[in-house]
Each structure stands twice: as C-alpha cells, then as structure tokens.
N, C-alpha and C positions, 0 to 999 in steps of 0.2 A: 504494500500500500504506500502511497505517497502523502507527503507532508500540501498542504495548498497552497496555494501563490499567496503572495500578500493581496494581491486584489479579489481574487477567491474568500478570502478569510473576513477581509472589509465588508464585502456584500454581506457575506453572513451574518457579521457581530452587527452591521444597521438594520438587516430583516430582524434578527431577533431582541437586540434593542427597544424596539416596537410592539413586538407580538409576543414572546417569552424574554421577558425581564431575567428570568433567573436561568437561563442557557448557559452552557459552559461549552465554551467554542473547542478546549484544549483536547477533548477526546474525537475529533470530528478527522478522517483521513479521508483525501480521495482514494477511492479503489477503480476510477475509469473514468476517463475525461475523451469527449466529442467531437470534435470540432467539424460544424455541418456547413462552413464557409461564410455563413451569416451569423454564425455563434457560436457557442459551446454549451456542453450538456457536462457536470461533475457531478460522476454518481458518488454519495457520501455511504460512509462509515460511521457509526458513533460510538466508540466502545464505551462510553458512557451507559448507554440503552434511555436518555431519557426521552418521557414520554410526550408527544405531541399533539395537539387534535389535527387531523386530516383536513388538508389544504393546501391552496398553493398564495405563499405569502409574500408582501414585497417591502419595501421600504416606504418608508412617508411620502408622499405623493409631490411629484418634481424629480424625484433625487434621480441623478443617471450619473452612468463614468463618462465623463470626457476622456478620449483616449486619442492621440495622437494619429494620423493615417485614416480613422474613423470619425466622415464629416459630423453626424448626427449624434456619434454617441453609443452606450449601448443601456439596454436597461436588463432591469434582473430580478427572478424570483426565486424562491425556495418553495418544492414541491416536498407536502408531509406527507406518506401513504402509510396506513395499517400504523399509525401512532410515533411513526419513526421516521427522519429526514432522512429523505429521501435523494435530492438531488439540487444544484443549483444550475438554474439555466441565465444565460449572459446571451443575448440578442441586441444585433443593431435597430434603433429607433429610425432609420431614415431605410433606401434603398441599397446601403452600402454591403459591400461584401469585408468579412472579416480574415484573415488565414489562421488566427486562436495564439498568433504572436502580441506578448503581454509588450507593450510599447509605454512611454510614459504617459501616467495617467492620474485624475485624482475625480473624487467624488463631488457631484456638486449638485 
C-alpha cells in the first residue's frame, strides 16, 4: 500500500473537517490510484476501521485545487460505501484533460 500525496491527504483532512470532525487521517493508505485523463480515482484503506455513514462527500462549497497546467481546476469528493471510505475522486471542473501528474498547487 502507498502512503498519499500531500494533495490527496488535503482533500481528505477539508472533506472530513466538514463532515467527521473526529476523522483520523493517519491510518488512511492508498491501495490503487486511477488516472482516467480527466482525473483520478484513490481507492483508500483505513486501518483505522472507523465508521462512516454512506455517501459521497465534499468540501464547503467553492473550495477547488488550482493546479498549474489545469485551466479550470479540479474539484473533489470522498465516496463512503458499506460505512467505510471508500475512495477519493479529483476531476477537472472545466473541459480540460488531466495526465494525474501532481504539479504545483494549493487549495482555494
């Protein structure tokens, strides 16, 4: 399993900031990451096991990565299935194509 990108981990800690206050990001691994040219799919781990309600959740409304290469941006949610996170998906907001190379970037 892999450790997550700093931008991976960002999205994560602002979805659950929002929605599970008491999330602990430290036990969360990628076990398989996507890239469908418009985005990425990171399917998670938690060896944690905590429990979630089923849903796909996102950050406070506006927030996206400005990402350098990428005009529009990308935006992003976390998908809960069967009580457990499940996966985080990262998609361009405009028509752009992505290659899943992490370029400089910040949240805004």
């Amino acid at each position: 399993m892999n450790r997550l990108t700093s931008l991976e981990l960002t999205c994560i800690e602002l979805v659950a900031k929002n929605n599970w206050p008491m999330f602990r990001v430290d036990g969360l691994r990628a076990i398989r990451r996507e890239n469908t040219g418009v985005g990425r799919y990171v399917h998670l781990e938690d060896e944690l096991r905590q429990q979630l309600v089923d849903g796909v959740y996102g950050p406070e409304s506006g927030r996206t990565v400005e990402m350098s290469g990428v005009e529009y941006g990308l935006d992003f949610v976390v998908d809960v299935s069967s009580g457990r996170i499940n996966y985080l998906e990262l998609v361009t907001s405009g028509n752009d194509g992505w290659d899943g190379v992490e370029r400089d970037w910040r949240i805004a």
